[in-house]
Structures are given as structure tokens and as C-alpha cells.
C-alpha positions in Angstrom: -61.5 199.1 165.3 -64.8 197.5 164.8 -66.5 200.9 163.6 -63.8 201.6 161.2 -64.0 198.0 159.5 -67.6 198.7 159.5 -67.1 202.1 158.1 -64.5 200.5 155.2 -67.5 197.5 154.3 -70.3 200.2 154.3 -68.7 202.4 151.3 -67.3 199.4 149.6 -70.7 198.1 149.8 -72.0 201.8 148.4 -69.1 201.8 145.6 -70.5 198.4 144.3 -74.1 199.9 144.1 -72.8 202.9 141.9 -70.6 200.1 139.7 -68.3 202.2 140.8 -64.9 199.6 140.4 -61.5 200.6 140.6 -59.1 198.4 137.8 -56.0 197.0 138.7 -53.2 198.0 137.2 -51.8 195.8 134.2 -48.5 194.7 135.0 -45.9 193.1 131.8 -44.9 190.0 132.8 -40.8 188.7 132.3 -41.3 187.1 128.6 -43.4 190.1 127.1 -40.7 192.5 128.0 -38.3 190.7 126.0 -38.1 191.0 122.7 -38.4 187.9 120.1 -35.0 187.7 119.6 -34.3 187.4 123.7 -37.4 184.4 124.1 -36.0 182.7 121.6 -32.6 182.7 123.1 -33.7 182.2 126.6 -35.9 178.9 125.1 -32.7 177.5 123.4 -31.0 177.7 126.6 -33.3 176.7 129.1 -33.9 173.5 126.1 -30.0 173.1 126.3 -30.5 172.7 130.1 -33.3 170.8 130.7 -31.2 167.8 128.0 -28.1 168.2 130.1 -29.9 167.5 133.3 -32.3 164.5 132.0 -29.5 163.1 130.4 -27.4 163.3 133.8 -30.1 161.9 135.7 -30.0 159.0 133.1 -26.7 158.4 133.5 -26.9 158.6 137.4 -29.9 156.3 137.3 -27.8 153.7 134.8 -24.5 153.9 137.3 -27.2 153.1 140.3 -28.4 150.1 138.3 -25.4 149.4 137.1 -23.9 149.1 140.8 -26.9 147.0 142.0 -26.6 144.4 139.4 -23.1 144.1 140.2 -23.6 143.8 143.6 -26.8 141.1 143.4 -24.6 139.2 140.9 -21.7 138.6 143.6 -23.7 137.9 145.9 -25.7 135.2 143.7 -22.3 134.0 142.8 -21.0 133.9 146.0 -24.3 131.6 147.3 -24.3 129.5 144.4 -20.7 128.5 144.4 -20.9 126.3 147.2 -24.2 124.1 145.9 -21.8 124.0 142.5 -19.0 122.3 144.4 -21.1 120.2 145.8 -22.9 118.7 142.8 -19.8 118.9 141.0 -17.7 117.0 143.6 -20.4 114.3 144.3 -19.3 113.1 140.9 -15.4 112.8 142.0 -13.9 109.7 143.8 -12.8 109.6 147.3 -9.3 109.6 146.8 -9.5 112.8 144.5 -11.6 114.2 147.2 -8.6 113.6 149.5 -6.4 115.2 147.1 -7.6 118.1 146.3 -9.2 118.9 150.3 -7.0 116.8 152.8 -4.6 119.3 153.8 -7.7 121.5 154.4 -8.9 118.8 156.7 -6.0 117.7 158.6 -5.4 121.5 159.5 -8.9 121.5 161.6 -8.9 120.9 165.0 -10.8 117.7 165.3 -7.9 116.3 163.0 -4.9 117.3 164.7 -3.7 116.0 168.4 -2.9 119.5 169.0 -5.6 121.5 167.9 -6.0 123.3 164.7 -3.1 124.1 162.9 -1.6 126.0 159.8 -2.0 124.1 156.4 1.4 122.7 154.8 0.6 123.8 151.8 -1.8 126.0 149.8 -4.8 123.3 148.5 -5.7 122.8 144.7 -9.3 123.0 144.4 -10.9 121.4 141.3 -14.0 122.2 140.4 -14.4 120.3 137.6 -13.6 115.9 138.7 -10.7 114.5 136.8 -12.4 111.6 136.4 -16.4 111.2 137.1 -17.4 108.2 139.3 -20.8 107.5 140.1 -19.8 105.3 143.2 -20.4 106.9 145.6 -23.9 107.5 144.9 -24.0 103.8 144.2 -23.2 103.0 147.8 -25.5 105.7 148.6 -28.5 104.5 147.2 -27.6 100.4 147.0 -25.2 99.7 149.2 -27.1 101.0 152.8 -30.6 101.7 153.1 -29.6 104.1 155.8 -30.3 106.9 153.3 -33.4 105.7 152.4 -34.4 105.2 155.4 -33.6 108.5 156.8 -35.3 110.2 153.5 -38.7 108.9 154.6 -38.4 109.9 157.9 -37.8 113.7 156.8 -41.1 113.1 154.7 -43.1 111.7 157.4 -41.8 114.2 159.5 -42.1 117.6 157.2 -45.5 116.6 155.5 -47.8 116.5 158.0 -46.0 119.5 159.8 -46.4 121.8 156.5 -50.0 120.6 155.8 -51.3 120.8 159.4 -49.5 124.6 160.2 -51.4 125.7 157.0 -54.7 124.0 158.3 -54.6 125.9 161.6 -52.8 128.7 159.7 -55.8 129.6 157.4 -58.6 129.2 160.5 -56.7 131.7 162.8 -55.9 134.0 160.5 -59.1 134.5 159.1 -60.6 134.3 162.6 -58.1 137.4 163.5 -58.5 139.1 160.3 -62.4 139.0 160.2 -63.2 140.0 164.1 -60.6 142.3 165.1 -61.4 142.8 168.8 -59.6 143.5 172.4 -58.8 140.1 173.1 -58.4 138.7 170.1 -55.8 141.4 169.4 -54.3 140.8 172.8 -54.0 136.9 171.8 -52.5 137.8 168.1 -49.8 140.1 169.9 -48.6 136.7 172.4 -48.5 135.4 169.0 -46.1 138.3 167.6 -44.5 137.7 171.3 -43.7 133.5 170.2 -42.9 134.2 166.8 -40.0 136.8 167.7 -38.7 134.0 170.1 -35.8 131.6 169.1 -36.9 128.1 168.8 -33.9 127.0 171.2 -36.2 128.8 174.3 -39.3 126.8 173.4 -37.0 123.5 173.2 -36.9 122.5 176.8 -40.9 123.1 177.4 -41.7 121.3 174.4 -39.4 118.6 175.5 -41.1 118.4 179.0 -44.3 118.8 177.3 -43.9 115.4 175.2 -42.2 113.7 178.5 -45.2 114.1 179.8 -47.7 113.0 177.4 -45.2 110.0 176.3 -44.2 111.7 173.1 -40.6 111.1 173.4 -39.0 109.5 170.5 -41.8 109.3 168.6 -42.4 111.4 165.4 -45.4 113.3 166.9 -42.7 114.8 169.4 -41.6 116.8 166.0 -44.7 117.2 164.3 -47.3 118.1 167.4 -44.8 121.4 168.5 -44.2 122.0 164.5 -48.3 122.0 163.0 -48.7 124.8 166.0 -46.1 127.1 164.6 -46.9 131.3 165.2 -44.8 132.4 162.1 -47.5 131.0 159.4 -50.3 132.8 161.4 -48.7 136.4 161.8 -48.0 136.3 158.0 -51.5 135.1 156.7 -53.2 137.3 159.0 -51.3 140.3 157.4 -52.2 139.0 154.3 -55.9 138.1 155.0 -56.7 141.8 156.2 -55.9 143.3 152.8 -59.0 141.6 151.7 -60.9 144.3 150.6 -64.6 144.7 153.2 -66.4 145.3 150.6 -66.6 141.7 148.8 -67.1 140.4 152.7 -70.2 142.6 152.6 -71.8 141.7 149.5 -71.1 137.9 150.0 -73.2 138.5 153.6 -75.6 140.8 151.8 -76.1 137.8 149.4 -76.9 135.6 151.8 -73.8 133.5 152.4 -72.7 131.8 155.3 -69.5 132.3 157.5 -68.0 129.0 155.9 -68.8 130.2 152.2 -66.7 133.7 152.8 -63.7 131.7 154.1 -63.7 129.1 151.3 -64.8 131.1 148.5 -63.6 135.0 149.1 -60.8 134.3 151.9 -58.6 131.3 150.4 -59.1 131.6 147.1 -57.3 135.5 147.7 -54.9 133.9 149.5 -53.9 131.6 147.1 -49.9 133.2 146.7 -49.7 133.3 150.4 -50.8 129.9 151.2 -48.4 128.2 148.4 -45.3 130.9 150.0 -45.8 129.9 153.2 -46.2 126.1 152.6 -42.4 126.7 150.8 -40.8 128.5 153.4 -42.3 126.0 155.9 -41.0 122.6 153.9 -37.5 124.4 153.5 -37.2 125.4 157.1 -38.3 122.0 158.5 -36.4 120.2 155.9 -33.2 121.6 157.3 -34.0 120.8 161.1 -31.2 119.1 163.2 -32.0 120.5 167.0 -35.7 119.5 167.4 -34.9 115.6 166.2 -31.7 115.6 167.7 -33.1 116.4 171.5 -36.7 115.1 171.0 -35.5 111.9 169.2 -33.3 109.4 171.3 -33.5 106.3 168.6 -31.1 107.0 166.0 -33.2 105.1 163.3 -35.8 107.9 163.7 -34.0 110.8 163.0 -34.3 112.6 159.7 -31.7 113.2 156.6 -30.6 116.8 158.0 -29.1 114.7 161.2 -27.7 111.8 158.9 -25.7 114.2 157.2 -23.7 115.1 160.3 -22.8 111.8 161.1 -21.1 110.7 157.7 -17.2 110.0 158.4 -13.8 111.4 157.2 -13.4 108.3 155.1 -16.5 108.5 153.7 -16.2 112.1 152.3 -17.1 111.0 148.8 -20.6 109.5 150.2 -21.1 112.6 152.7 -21.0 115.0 149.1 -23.5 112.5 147.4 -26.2 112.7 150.0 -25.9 116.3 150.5 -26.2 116.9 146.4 -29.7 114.3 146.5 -30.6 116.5 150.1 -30.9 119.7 148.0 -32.6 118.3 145.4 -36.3 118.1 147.0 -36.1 121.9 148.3 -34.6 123.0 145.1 -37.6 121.7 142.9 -40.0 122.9 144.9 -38.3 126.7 145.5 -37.7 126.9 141.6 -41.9 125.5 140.9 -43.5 127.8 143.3 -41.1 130.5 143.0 -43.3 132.9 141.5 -45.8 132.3 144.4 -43.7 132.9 147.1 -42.9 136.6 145.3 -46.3 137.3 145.0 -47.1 135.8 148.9 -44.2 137.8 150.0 -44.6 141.1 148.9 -48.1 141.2 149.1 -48.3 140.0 152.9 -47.5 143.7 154.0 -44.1 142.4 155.6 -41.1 144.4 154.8 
């Protein structure tokens, strides 16, 4: 075999030298055996074709949108329904309150001596009041300092949770996303590990944990287990290791420190992030009832969220004030820094 292919290279080799080159036959491709009467035909119809088929594809693509828009619009109207019947029955008396929802309550089971039971009749729900009474929030704001009191305490205890989680937030992350080693690795995966755990797990540790060190009812038995959060750490991190190497490398090449790269290439980037994070974090803490309910024995120390709970049947008019003034804080700050968390979101690498 090897003889004959050197054989066949050999006179190819000697054909070349005598420029002696066979040509290749010349073959009529489809269009230039038509005639111009047939390309223009088949152009017209493959024309006619290609419109039919872009303009199905349009009208496929507007059905598609059309669908999703429908959907996302129920289910906007179907979350926003209830913080509209809220605000708008804040402004109603109590006794329309009990007209237009006491059926629905004495059917529950806490209501009834024999446990839930049908309704008598269908309710009439109003969503606009009948008559609009600012009383309620009167004896809200006036009448009891209870509110107030229990306002404060949610600040004192959310604040320094958000602004101390995003302190040790931005120093681990950058700490994992800069040196990316074995046991640093190992220690961000426990983190991953914590972070997938339900907070009800952690409650009894953390509640032996401030037994211990004499934390009970006292704020720092919230805000100690809070500023040490994993979930603000696993998202900056993904976020921090999208910083490109190359501006790390010309900030060292230029003689800046370790200190310099984190406050003036690593946070500044980070900016979205750091302003998502910090409203996710205020929301979720702002809506905590297990951790001050456990951790906190002294009723005057719990926050809003638990107040809530504990507002009466007779007081129903009160109970849809404060929860309408309770929305209010994480409302503003979802619809300021809305564009932020976006940005923090969907640039953080997590799906």
C-alpha cells in the first residue's frame, strides 16, 4: 500500500513539473439552467414565502407576549389587591368593618365554640368606605403610644442589623472573591451550607447562644445572630467575582494598596448590589415575628411585626390602620431603590 501511494505522489509530483493539469469539469448550477422567466417565478415565490413565514413568526411572537402580559397582570392584580383593601379599609369605621367582614369572622374557628363553621350568608365586600373616618388612626397615633413605641423598636432593631450584615458582607466577599483558595472555598461552601438552612434550625442555638452570654431579652439577642447573616455574603461574593482582573492588576501595577482596590475598584462596582441587598435585608427583617417572639420575653421590647398580631377582634378598625402605616416604610424604600435592586439582582449571576 505504501509503494503504491508513493507511486500515485511520484507522477503527480512529475505531472506538476510538465504543467501538466487536468480541469475539472464545469458543472451548471440549479438557477443557470432555468430560464429568466423560471428565476423570476421561483424569486416571487420563495419572496411570497419568506413574508408568510416572518409574518407568522410575528404573530406567534405577539400571541407569546400577549399571553405573558396577561399573565404578569393577574398576578400583579392579584398581589396588589390585598395592600388595596387594606389602605382602603383603614379609612372605614369599625362598625362598617363589622358589617361588611363579621360573618367572615364568626365562621373561623377561634370564633365559634364549635369550631369553624359555614358562613350564614355570602359577605358584601366594599372596597370603597361608605363613609371615611380617620379614627382609627387617631387612636393609633394619639390615643396609645404602644404603636410608637413598638415602631422604634423595629428601627433599633432592623438598622443596625442591615448596616452591620453589609459591613461584614462587603469584607468577606471581597476576601472570597480576591483569594480564591482550598480553604477559603471550603469555608464559602459551609456558608452556601447555612444559607440553604431555614432560620427555624438556627433558632434554638442562637437562643442557647444568647442564654449564655446573657443576651436574652435584650435587642442584641436580634441584632448579634442578624449582622452575621450568610445570605448577603453568597450574593456579593457572586457579584464581586465578575469584577473584571484586569482593573485589580493595573490598580496593583500602579502601586495601590489592598485597602485602595476594595474602596475604590471593589465597592464602587458594587454599588447596585450593595443598595439590593441592603433592601431585601430591611424588608426581610422588617417582617420578623419568630426571632423577637422566642428571643424577646418583655413584651415592651418586641417590634411592630409582633404588635400586629396581638391587636383584638374589637379593635379591627385599629388592627387595618397600623398594618396600612407598617407597609408604608418598606414600600418607600422598594419603590426608591427599585432600580438598584434590578440591576444588583440580575447582575449578581443568581438565577
Amino acid at each position: 500500500m505504501d509503494d503504491q501511494l508513493r507511486a500515485r505522489r511520484r507522477k503527480q509530483a512529475t505531472l506538476a513539473r510538465r504543467n501538466v493539469y487536468i480541469e475539472t469539469p464545469k458543472t451548471e448550477s440549479f438557477f443557470e439552467k432555468m430560464s429568466s422567466a423560471e428565476r423570476d417565478a421561483f424569486f416571487a415565490k420563495e419572496r411570497i414565502r419568506s413574508a408568510k413565514a416572518i409574518k407568522r413568526r410575528s404573530v406567534k411572537k405577539k400571541i407569546l407576549i400577549g399571553i405573558g402580559l396577561l399573565l404578569a397582570t393577574a398576578a400583579a392584580v392579584m398581589a396588589i389587591i390585598p395592600i388595596f383593601y387594606t389602605f382602603l379599609n383603614s379609612f372605614m369605621s369599625s362598625a362598617e368593618i363589622s358589617g361588611n367582614y363579621g360573618v367572615i369572622f364568626q365562621s373561623l374557628s377561634g370564633h365559634a365554640r364549635d369550631g369553624a363553621k359555614y358562613m350564614s350568608k355570602t359577605p358584601i365586600l366594599h372596597l370603597v368606605p361608605q363613609r371615611v373616618s380617620l379614627e382609627q388612626y387617631k387612636a393609633l397615633m394619639f390615643n396609645s403610644p404602644t404603636y410608637l413605641f413598638k415602631f422604634w423598636n423595629s428601627i433599633i432593631m432592623v438598622v443596625p442589623i442591615v448596616l452591620g450584615q453589609m459591613v461584614i458582607a462587603c469584607l468577606a466577599s471581597y476576601s472570597f472573591a480576591r483569594y480564591r483558595k482550598r480553604r477559603r472555598e471550603v469555608l464559602f461552601f459551609s456558608y452556601i451550607i447555612l444559607m440553604l438552612m431555614p432560620f427555624q434550625v438556627t433558632l434554638v442555638p442562637n437562643y442557647m447562644i444568647a442564654d449564655k452570654l446573657n443576651l436574652l431579652n435584650t435587642f442584641w439577642a436580634i441584632i448579634l445572630p442578624g449582622i452575621f447573616s450568610t445570605f448577603s455574603i453568597f450574593l456579593l461574593t457572586k457579584y464581586m467575582r465578575q469584577i473584571p482582573s484586569a482593573y485589580i492588576e493595573a490598580a496593583t501595577l500602579d502601586g495601590a494598596t489592598e485597602w485602595q482596590i476594595f474602596t475604590k475598584i471593589a465597592l464602587p462596582t458594587c454599588k447596585s448590589a450593595i443598595f439590593a441587598l441592603s433592601i431585601l435585608l430591611f424588608i426581610d427583617y422588617w417582617n420578623m415575628v419568630e426571632q423577637p417572639i422566642v428571643l424577646l420575653t418583655d413584651a415592651d421590647k418586641q417590634p411592630l411585626s409582633v404588635f400586629l398580631s396581638q391587636i383584638n377582634d374589637a379593635e379591627i378598625g385599629i388592627a387595618f390602620a397600623a398594618s396600612a402605616l407598617y407597609m408604608i416604610p418598606p414600600l418607600l424604600i422598594f419603590l426608591r431603590g427599585e432600580e438598584y435592586l434590578v440591576e444588583g439582582i440580575s447582575r449578581s449571576g443568581v438565577k
